[in-house]
Backbone as numpy.savetxt, mean C-alpha at the origin, in Angstrom:
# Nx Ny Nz CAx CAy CAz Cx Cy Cz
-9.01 -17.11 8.84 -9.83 -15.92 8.84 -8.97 -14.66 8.84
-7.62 -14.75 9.70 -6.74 -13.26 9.88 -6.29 -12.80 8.11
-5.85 -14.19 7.25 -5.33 -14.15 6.35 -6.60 -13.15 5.12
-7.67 -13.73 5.29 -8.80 -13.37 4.65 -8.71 -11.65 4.70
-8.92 -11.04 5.92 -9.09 -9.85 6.37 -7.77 -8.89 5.73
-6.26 -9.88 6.22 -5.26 -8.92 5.89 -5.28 -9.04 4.56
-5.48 -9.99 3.39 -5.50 -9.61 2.09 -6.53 -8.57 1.63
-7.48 -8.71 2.35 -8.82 -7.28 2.06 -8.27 -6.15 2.33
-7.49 -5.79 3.39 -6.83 -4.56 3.73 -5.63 -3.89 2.89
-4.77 -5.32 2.64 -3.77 -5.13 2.02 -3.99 -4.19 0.45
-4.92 -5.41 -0.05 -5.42 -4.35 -1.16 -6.37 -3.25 -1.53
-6.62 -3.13 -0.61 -7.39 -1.54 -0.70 -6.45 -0.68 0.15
-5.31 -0.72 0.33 -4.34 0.14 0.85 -3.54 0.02 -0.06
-3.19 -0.93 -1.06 -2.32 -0.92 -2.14 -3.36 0.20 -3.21
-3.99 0.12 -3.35 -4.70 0.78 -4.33 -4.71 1.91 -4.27
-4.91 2.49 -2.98 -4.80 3.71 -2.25 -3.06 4.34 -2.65
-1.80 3.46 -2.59 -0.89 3.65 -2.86 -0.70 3.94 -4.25
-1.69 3.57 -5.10 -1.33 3.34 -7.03 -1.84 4.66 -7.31
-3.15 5.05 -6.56 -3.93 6.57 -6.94 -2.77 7.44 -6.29
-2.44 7.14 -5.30 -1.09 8.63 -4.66 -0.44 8.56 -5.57
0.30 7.44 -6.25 1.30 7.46 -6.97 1.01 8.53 -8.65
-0.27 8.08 -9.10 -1.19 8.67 -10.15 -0.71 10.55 -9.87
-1.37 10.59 -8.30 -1.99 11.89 -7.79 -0.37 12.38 -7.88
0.46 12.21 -7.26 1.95 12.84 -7.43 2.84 12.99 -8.67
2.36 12.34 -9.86 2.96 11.96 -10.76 2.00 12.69 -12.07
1.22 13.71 -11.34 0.37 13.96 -11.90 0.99 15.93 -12.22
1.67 16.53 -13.26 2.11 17.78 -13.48 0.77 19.02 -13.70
-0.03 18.69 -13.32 -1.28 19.46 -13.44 -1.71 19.69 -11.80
-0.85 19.28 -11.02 -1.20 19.42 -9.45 0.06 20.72 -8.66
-0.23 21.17 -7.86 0.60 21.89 -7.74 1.21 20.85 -6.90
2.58 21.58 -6.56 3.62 20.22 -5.63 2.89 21.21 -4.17
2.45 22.50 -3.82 2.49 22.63 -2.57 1.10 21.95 -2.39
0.36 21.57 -3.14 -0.66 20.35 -2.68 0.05 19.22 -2.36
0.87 19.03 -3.34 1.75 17.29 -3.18 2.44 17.26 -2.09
2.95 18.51 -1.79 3.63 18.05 -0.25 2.76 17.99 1.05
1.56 18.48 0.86 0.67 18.84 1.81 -0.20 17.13 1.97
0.19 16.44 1.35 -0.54 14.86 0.97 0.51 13.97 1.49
2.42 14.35 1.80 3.26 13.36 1.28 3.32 12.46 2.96
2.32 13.43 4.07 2.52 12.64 5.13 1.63 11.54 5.45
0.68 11.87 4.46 -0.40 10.39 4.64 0.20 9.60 3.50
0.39 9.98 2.43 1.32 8.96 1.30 2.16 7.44 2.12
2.95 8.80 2.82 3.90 7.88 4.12 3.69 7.12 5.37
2.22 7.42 5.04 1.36 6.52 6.45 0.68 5.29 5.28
0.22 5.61 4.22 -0.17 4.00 3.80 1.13 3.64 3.40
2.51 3.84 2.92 3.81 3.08 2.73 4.16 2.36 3.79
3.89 2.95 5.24 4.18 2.36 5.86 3.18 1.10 6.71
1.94 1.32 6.21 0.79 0.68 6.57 1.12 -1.15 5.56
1.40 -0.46 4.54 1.98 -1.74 3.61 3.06 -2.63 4.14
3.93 -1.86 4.51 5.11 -2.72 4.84 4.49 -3.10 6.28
3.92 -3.05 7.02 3.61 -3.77 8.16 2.76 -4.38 7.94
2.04 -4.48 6.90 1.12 -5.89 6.45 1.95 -6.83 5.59
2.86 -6.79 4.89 3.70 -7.45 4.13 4.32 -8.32 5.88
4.83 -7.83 6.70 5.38 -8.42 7.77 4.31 -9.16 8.51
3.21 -9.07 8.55 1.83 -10.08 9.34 1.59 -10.80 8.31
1.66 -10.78 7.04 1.17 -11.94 6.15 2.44 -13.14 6.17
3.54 -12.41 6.70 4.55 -13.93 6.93 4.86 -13.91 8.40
4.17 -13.31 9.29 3.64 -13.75 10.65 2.48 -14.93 10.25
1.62 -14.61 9.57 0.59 -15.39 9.75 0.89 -16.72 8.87
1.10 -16.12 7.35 1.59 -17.71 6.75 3.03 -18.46 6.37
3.96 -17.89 7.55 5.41 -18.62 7.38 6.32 -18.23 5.87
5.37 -16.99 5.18 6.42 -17.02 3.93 6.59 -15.35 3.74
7.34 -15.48 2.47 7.04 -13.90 2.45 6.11 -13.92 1.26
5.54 -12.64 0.83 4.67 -11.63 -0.24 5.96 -12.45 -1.56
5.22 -12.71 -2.63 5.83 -12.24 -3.52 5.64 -11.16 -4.46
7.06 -10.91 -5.30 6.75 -9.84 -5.74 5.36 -9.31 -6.76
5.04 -10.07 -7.51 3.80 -9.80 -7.70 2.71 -9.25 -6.70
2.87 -10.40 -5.74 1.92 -10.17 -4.69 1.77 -8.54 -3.95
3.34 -8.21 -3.74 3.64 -7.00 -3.05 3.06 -5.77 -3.97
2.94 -6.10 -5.55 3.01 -5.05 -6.34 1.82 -4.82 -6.43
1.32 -5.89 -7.11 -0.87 -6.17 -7.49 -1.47 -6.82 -6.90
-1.56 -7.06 -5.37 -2.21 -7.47 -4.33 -1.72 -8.98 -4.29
-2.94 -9.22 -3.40 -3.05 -10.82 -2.71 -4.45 -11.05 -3.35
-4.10 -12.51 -3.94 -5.63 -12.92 -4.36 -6.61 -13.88 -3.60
């Protein structure tokens, strides 16, 4: 059941990471918006990497890279 939940989270926080990435990469934004965003950016980066570390708490392996990039299925 933990595994179920952290792949649901995982990827809707990865996704969340692909639109920041969009939103920053985006030259029609001003950067003093982009910097005004870069501390929550840095709260789901780091929200990721501490789910990448409970998914091999929970199932003995690590993420692969696919996995890390375009979710958990």
């Amino acid at each position: 059941m933990a595994i179920l939940i952290l792949k649901e989270k995982y990827n809707k926080l990865l996704q969340r990471e692909k639109n920041a990435e969009k939103f920053f990469d985006d030259k029609n934004i001003l950067q003093t918006k982009k910097d005004a965003c870069m501390e929550e950016y840095q709260n789901i980066v780091r929200g990721l990497s501490k789910m990448t570390r409970a998914y091999k708490e929970i199932t003995g392996k690590e993420m692969s890279d696919e996995e890390v990039l375009n979710g958990i299925e």
